[in-house]
VOBA-1610 file (N, C-alpha, C; in pm, whole numbers, padded with zeros to 5 digits, always signed):
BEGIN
Unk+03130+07270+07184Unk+03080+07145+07126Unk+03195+07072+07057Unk+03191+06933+07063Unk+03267+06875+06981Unk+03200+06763+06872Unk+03297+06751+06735Unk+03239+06684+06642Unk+03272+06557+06699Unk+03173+06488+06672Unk+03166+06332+06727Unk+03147+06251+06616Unk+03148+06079+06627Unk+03090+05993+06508Unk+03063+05874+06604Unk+02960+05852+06555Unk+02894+05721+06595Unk+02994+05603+06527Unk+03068+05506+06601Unk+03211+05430+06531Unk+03112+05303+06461Unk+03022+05246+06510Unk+02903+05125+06432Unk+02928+05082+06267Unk+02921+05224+06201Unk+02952+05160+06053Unk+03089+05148+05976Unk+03173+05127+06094Unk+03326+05081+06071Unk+03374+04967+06162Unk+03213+04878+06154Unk+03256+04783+06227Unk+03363+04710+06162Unk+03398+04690+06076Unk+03472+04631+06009Unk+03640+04616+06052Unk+03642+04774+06061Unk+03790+04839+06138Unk+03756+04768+06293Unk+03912+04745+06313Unk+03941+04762+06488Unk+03910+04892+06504Unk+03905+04901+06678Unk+03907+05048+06719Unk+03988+05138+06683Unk+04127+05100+06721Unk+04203+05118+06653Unk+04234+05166+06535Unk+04181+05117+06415Unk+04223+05182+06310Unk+04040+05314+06239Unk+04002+05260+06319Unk+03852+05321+06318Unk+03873+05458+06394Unk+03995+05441+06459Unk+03971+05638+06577Unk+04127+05632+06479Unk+04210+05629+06437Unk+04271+05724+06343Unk+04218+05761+06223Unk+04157+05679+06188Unk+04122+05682+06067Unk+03996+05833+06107Unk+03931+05851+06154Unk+03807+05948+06229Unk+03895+06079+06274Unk+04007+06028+06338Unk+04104+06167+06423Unk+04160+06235+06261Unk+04203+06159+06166Unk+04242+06214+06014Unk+04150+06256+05946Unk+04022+06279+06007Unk+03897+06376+05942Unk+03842+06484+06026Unk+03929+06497+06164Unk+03921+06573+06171Unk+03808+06574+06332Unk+03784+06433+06365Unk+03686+06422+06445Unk+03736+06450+06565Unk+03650+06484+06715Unk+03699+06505+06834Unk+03657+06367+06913Unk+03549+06368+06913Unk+03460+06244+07000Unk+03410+06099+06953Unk+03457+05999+07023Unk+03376+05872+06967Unk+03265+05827+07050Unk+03118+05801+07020Unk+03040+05734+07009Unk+03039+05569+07008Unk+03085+05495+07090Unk+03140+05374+07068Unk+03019+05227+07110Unk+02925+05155+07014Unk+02849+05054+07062Unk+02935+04960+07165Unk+02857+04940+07228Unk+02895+04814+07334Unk+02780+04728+07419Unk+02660+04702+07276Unk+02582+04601+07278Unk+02461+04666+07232Unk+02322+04569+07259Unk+02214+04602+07210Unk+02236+04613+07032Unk+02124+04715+06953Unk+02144+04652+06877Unk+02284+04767+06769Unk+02359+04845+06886Unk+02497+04944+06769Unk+02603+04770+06809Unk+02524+04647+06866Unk+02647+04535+06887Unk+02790+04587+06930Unk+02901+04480+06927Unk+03015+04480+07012Unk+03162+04458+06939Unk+03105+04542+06811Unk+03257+04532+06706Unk+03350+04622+06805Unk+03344+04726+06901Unk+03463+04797+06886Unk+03470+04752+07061Unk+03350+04754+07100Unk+03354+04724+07274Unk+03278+04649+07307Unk+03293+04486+07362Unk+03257+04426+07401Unk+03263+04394+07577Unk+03136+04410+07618Unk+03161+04433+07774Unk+03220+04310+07870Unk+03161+04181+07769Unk+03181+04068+07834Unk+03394+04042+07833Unk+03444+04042+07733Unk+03555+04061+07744Unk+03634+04118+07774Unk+03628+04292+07806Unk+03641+04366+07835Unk+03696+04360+08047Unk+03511+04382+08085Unk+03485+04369+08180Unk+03599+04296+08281Unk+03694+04347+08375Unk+03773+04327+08460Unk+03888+04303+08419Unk+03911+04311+08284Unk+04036+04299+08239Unk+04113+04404+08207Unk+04194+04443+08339Unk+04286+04582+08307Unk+04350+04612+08198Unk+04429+04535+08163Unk+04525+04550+08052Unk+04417+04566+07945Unk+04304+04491+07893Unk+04225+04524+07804Unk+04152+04668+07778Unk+04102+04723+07882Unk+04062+04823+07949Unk+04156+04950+07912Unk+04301+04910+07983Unk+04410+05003+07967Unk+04445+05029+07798Unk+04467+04973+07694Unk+04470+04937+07579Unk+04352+05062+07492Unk+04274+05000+07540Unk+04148+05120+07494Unk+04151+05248+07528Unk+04197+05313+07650Unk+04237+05403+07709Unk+04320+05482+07615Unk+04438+05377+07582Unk+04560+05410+07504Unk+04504+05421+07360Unk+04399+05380+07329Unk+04386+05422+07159Unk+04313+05539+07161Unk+04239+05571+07219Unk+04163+05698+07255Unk+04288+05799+07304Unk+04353+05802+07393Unk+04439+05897+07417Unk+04528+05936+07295Unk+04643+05863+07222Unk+04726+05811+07097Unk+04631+05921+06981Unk+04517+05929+07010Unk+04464+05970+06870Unk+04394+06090+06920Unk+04410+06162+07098Unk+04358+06255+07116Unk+04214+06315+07090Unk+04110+06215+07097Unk+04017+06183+07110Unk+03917+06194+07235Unk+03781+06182+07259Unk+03787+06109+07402Unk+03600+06028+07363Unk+03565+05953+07459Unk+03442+05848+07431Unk+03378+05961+07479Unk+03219+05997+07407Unk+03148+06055+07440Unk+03030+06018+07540Unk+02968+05930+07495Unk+02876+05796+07539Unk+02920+05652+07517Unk+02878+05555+07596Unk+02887+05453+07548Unk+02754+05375+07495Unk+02685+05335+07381Unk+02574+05328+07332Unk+02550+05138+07336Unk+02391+05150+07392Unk+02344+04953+07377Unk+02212+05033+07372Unk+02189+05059+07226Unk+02010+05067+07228Unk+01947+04882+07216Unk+01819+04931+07325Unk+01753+04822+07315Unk+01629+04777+07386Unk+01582+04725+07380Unk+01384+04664+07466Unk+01410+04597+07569Unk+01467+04647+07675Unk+01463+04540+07806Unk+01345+04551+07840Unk+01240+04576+07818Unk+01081+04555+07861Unk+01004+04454+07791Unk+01103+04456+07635Unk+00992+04328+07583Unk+00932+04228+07591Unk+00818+04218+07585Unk+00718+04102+07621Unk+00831+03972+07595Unk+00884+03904+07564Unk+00946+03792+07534Unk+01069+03844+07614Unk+01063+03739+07727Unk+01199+03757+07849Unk+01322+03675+07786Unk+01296+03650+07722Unk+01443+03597+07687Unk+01517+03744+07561Unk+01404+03785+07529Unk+01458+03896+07417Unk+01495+03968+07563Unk+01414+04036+07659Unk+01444+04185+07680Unk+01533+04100+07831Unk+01546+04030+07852Unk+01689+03989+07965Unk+01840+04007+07869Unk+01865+03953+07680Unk+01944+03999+07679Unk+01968+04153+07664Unk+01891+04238+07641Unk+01891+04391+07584Unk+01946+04444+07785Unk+01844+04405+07800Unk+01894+04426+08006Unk+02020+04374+07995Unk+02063+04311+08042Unk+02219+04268+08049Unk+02350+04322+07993Unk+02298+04341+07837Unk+02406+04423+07746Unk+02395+04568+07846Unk+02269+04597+07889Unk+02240+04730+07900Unk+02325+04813+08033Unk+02305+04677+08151Unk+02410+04705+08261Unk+02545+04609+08277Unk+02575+04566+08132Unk+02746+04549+08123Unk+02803+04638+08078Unk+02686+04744+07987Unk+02755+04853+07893Unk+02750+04993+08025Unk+02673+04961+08126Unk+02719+05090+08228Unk+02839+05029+08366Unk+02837+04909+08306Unk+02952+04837+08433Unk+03105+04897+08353Unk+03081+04865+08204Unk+03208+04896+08156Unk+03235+05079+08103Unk+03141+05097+08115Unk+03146+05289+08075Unk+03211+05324+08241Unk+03170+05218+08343Unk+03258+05303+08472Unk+03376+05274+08448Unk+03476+05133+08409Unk+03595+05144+08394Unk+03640+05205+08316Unk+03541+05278+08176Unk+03631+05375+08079Unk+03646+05498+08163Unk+03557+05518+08262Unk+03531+05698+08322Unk+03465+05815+08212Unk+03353+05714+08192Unk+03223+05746+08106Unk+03086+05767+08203Unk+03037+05856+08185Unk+02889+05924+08273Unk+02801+05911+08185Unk+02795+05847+08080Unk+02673+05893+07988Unk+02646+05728+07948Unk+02531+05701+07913Unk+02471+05556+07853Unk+02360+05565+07734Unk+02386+05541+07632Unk+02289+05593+07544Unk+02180+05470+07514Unk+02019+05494+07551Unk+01940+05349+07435Unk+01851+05384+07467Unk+01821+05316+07469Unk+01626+05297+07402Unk+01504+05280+07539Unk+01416+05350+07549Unk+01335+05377+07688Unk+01267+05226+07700Unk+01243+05136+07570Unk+01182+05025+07581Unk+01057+05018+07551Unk+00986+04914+07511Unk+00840+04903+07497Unk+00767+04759+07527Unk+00683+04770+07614Unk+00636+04598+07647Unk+00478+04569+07539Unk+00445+04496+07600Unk+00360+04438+07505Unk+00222+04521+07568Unk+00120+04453+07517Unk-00032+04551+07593Unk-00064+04471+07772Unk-00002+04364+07719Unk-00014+04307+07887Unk+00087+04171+07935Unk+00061+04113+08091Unk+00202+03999+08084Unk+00170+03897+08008Unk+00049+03852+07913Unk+00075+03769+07792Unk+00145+03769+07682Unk+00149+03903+07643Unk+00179+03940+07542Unk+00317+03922+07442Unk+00320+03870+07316Unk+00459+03859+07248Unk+00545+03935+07189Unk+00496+04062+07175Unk+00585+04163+07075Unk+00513+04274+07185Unk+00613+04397+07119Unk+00553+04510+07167Unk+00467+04591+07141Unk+00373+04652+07186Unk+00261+04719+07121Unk+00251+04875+07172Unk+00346+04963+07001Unk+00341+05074+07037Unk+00219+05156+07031Unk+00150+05260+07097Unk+00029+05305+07065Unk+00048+05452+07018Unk-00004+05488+06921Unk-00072+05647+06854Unk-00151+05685+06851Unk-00233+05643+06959Unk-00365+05725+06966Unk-00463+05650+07117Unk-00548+05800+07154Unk-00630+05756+07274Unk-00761+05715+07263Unk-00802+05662+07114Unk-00926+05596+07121Unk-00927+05496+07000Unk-01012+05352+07027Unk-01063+05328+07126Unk-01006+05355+07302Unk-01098+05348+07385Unk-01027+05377+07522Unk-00947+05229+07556Unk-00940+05142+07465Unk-00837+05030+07490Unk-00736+05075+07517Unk-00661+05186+07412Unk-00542+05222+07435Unk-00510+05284+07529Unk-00568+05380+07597Unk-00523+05436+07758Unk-00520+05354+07842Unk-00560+05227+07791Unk-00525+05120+07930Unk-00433+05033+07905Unk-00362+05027+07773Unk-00245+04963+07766Unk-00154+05089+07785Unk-00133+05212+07754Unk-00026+05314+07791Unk-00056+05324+07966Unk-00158+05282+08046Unk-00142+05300+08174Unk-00096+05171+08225Unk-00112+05061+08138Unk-00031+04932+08251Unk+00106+04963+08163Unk+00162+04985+08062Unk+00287+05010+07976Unk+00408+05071+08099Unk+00328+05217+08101Unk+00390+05328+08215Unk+00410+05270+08350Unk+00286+05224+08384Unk+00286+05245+08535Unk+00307+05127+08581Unk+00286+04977+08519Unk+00345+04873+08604Unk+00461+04808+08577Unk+00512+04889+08400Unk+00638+04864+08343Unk+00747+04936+08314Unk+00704+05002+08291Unk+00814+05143+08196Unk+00882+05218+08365Unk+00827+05283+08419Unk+00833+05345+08543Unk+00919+05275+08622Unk+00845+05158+08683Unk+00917+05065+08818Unk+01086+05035+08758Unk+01075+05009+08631Unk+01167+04930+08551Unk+01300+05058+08559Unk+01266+05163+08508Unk+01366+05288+08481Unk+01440+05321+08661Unk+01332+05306+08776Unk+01288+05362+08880Unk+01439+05262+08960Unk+01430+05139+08898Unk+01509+05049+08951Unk+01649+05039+08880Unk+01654+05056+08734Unk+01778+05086+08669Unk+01874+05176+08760Unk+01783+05303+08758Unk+01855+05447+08786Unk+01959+05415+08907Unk+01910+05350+09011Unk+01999+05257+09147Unk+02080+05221+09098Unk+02076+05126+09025Unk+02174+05053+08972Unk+02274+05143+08867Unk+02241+05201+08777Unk+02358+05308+08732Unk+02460+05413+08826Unk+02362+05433+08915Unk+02448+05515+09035Unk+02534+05477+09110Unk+02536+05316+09101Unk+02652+05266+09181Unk+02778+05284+09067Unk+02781+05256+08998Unk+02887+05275+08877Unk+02942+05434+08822Unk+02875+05525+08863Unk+02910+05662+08835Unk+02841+05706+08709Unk+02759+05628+08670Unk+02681+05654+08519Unk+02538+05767+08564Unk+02491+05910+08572Unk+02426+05963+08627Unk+02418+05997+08521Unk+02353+05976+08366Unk+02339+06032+08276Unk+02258+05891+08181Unk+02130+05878+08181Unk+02110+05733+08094Unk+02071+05845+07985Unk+02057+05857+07835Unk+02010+05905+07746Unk+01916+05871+07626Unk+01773+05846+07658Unk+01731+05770+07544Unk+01704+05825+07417Unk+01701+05763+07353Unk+01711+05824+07250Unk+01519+05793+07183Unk+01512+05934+07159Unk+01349+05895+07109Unk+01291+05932+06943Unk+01254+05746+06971Unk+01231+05679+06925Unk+01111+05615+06840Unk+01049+05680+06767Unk+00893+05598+06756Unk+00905+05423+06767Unk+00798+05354+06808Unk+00832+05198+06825Unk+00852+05218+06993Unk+00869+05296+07061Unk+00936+05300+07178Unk+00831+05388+07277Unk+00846+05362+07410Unk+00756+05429+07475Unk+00788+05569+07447Unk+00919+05611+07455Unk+00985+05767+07462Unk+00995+05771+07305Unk+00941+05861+07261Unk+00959+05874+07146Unk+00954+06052+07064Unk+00933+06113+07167Unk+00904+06282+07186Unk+00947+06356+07317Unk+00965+06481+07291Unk+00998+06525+07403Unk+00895+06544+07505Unk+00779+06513+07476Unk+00692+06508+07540Unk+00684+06400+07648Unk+00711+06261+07598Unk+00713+06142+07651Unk+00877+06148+07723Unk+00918+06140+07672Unk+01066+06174+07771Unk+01110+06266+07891Unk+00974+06384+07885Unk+00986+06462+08026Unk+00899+06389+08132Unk+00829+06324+08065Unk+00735+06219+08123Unk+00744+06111+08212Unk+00834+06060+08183Unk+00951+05959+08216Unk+01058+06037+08356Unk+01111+06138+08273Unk+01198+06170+08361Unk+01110+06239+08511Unk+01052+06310+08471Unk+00905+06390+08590Unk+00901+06235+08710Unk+00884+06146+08649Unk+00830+05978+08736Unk+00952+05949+08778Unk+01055+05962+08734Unk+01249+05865+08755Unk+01320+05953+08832Unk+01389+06050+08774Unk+01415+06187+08801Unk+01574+06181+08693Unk+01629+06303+08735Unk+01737+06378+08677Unk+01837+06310+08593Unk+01824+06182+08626Unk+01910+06067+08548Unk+01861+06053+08454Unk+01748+06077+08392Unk+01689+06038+08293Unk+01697+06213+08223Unk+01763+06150+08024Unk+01792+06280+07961Unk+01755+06177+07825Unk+01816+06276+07738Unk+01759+06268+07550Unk+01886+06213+07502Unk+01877+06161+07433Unk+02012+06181+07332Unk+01911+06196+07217Unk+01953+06320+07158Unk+01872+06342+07086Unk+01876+06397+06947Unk+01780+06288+06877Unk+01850+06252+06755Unk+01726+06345+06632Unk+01730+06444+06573Unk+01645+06540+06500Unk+01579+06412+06427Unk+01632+06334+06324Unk+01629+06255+06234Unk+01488+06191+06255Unk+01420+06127+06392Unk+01327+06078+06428Unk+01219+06160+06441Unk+01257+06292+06432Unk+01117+06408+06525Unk+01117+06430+06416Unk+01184+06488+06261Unk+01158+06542+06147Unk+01004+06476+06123Unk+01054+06367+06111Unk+00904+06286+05952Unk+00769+06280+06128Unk+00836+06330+06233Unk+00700+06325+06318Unk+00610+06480+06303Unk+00679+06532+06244Unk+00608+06717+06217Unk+00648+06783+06352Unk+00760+06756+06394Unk+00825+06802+06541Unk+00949+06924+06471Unk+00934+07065+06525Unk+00987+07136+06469Unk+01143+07137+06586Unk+01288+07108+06516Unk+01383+07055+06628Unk+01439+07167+06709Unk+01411+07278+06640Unk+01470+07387+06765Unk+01359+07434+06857Unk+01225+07394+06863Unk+01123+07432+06907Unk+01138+07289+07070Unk+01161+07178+06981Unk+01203+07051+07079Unk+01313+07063+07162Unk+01423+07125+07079Unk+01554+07144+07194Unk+01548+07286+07294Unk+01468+07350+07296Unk+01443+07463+07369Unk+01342+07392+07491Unk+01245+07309+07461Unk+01150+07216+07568Unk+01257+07137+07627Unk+01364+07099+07572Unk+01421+06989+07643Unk+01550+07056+07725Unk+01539+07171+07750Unk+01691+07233+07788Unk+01721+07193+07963Unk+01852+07152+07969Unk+01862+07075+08059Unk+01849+06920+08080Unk+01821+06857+07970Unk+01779+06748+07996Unk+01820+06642+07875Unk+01909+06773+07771Unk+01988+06651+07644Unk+02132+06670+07737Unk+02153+06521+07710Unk+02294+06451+07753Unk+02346+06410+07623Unk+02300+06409+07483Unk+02403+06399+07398Unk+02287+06404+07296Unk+02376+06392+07136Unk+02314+06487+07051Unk+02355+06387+06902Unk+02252+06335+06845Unk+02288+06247+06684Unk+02294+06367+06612Unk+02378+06378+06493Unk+02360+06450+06402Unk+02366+06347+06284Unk+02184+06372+06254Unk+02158+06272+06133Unk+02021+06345+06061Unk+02032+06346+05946Unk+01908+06387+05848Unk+01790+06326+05831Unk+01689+06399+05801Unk+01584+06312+05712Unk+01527+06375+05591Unk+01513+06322+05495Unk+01459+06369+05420Unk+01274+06320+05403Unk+01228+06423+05350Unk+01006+06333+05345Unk+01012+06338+05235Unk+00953+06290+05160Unk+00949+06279+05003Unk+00820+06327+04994Unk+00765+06477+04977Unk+00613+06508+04947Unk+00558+06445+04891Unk+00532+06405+04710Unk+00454+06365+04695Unk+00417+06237+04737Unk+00495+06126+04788Unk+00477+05990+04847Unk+00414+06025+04969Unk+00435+06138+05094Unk+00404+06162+05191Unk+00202+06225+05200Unk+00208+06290+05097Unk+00084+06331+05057Unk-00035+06236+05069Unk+00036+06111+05009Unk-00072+06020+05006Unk-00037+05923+05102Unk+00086+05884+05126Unk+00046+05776+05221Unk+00076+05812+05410Unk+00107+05936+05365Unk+00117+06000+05517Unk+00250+05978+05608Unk+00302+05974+05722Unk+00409+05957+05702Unk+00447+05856+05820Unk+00354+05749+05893Unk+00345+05624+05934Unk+00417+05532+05776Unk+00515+05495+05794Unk+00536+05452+05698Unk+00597+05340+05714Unk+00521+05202+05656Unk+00571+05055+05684Unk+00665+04993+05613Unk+00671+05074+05476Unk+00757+05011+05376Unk+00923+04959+05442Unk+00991+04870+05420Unk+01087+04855+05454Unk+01213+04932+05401Unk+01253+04982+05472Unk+01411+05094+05503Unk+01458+05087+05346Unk+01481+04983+05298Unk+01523+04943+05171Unk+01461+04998+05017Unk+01323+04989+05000Unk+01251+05065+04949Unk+01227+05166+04939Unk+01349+05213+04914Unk+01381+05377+04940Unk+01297+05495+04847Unk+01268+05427+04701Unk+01183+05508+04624Unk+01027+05535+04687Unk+00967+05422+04681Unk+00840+05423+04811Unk+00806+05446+04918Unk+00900+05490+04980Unk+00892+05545+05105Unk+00859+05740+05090Unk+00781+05763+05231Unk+00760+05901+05289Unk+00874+05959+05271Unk+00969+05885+05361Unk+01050+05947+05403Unk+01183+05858+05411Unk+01343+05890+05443Unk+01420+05821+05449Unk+01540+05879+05507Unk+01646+05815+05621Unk+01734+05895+05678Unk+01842+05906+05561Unk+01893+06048+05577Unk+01992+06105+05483Unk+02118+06148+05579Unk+02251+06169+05494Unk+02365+06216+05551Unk+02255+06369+05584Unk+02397+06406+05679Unk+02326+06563+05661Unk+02362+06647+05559Unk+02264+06749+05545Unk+02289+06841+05419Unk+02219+06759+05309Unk+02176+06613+05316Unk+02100+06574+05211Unk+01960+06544+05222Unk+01899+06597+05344Unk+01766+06615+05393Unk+01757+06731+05413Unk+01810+06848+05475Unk+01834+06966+05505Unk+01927+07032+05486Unk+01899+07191+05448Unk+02035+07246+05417Unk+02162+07330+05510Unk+02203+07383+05509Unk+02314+07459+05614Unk+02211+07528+05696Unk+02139+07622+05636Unk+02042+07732+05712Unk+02033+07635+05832Unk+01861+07550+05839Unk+01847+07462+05904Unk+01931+07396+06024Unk+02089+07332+05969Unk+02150+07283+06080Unk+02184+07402+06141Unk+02260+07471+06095Unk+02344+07617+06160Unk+02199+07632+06299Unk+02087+07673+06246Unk+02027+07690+06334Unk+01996+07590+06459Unk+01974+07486+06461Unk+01957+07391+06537Unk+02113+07342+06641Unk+02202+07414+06604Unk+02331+07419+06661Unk+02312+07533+06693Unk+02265+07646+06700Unk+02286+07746+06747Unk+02140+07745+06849Unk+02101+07691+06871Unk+01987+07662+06952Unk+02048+07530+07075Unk+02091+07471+07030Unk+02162+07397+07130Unk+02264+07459+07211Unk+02327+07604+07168Unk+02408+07675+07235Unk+02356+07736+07327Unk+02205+07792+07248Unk+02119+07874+07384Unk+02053+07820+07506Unk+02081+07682+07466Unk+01996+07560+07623Unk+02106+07513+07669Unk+02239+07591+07633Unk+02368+07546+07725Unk+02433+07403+07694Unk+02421+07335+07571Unk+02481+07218+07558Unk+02617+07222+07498Unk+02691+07183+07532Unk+02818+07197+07513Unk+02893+07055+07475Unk+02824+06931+07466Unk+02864+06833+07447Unk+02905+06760+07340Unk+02908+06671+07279Unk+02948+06601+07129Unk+02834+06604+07044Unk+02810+06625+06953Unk+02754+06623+06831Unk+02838+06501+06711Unk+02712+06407+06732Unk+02799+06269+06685Unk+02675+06236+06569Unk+02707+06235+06469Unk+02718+06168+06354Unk+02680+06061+06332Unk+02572+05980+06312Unk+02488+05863+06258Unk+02487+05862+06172Unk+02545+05784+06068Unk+02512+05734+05972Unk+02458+05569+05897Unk+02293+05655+05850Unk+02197+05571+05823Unk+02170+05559+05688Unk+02213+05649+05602Unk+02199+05671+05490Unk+02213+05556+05356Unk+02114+05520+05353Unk+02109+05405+05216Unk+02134+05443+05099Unk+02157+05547+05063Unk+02201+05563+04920Unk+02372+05571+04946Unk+02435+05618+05002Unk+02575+05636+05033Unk+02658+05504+05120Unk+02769+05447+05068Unk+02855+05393+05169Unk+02863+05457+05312Unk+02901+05359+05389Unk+02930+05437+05525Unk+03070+05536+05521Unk+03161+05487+05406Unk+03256+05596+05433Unk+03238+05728+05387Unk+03137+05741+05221Unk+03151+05832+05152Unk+03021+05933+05253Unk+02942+05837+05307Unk+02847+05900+05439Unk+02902+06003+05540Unk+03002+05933+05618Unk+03024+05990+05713Unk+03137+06097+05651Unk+03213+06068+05563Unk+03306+06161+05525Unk+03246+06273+05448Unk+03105+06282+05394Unk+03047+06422+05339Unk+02974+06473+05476Unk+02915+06405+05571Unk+02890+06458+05714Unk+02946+06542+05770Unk+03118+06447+05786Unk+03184+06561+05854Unk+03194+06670+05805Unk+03249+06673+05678Unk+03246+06770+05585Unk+03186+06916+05630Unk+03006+06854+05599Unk+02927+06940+05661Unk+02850+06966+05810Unk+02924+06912+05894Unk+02919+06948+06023Unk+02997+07059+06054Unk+03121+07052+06002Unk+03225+07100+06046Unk+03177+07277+06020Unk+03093+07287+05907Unk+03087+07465+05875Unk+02961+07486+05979Unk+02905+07364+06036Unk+02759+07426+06114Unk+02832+07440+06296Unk+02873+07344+06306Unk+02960+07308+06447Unk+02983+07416+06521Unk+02963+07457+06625Unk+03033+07623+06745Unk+03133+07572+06809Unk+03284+07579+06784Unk+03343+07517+06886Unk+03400+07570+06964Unk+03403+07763+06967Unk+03489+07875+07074Unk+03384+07860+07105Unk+03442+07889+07249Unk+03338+07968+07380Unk+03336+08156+07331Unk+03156+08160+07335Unk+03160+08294+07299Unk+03216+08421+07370Unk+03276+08544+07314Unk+03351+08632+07380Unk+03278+08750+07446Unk+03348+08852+07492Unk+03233+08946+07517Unk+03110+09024+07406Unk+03016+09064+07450Unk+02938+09152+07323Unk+02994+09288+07330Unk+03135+09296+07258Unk+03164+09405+07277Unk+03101+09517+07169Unk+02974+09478+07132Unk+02897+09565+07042Unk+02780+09597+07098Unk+02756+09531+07256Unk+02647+09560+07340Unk+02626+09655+07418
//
């Protein structure tokens, strides 16, 4: 495995000074947005796109700092009811796998999408539950005349580019939002379709994550390492659907934390050592969401504590077996 970081909350930095600055903590892998909504501070596809020397340049800051791109990430709703929203989320979505082929990137990280309850409709309408029986008939036109055809037709289109790895990341708000719904998906699409998969979202769902990454083996293409913390007594009563805005951090259920500040070592150690037993060997990248902490003092107590949970030898013989 290698330690990774999601580069988003250094938009500030060039790439450039954002992967030394990351390689001097010690990091292996970047996580790099290139649209949707991680946006286009470090990779922008439209500029990018056919321009060698630009292309080559990036190559060279990633190499220079001995590094390498893990995914290239555009979470976003190309299904949304409002075509002008989900044509741009589509577009970012296959400029960001046009330009992951000129990096010699296989992986695409975002969002499975969510449409509305029907083709009137203005926003998206996620559903939690099968009654009234209204709702099995918006999750069956959702799936079957949107979600499906839509993925069914992507997947073509990623394969011409060498991208055989889309990864969504699940999501509540989103059709894929469990590992349940994501084998679901993939069962209808096929093998192109995997997790990036982020604990942080399944916590406050009562989804136990080494119980999830053992269901999903074979089928995570990359891996957030991000916390949550539930706040019991707030959770007690208001359960853990929780509308309050991100910001309202005292009132809330629940709220994403660095790691180690939702959970302790035990916990991660284990959930890394469970990702060893479903054979993943890939980047373990670092989100940071955390509202009480800067993004630097965030990601720099992350690494911190990634680094004692992290497996990074290949195991030796059991010479005690």
């Amino acid at each position: 495995m290698k330690l990774g970081v999601l580069t988003v909350p250094l938009g500030g930095m060039s790439l450039a000074e954002a992967a030394k600055y990351l390689k001097s903590l010690g990091v292996q892998a970047l996580e790099i947005g290139a649209g949707g909504f991680p946006g286009k501070a470090h990779l922008d596809p439209e500029k990018l796109l056919g321009n060698k020397a630009a292309i080559d340049e990036v190559k060279k800051i990633i190499k220079d700092n001995g590094l390498e791109i893990s995914v290239l990430s555009t979470h976003g709703n190309a299904l949304h009811p409002n075509k002008e929203i989900a044509k741009q989320f589509h577009d970012d979505f296959e400029n960001t796998v046009k330009l992951a082929h000129e990096l010699e990137v296989d992986t695409v990280v975002t969002f499975s999408g969510c449409p509305g309850d029907c083709d009137e409709s203005k926003h998206p309408n996620w559903v939690t539950c099968p009654w009234p029986e209204d709702f099995l008939e918006i999750l069956d036109y959702q799936w079957n005349e949107k979600l499906i055809p839509y993925w069914q037709k992507e997947v073509e289109f990623t394969k011409k580019y060498g991208v055989n790895k889309i990864a969504f990341e699940m999501h509540p708000g989103f059709c894929v939002y469990n590992p349940t719904t994501l084998l679901k998906l993939r069962e209808a699409v096929g093998p192109e379709i995997g997790a990036n998969f982020d604990p942080s979202h399944l916590i406050w769902q009562g989804i136990d994550i080494p119980s999830a990454i053992r269901a999903l083996k074979g089928a995570i293409y990359h891996f957030h390492a991000k916390d949550t913390k539930i706040y019991k007594p707030v959770a007690d009563v208001r359960g853990v659907l929780d509308t309050n805005h991100y910001g309202d951090e005292i009132n809330r259920s629940w709220i994403f934390r660095a790691l180690g500040y939702g959970n302790d070592y035990a916990y991660w150690k284990d959930i890394i050592s469970t990702l060893r037993l479903v054979g993943y060997e890939g980047a373990v990248s670092i989100e940071h969401e955390d509202s009480l902490m800067s993004s630097k003092e965030g990601l720099e107590k992350a690494i911190t504590f990634l680094k004692e949970c992290i497996i990074n030898e290949t195991p030796g013989e059991m010479f005690w077996a």
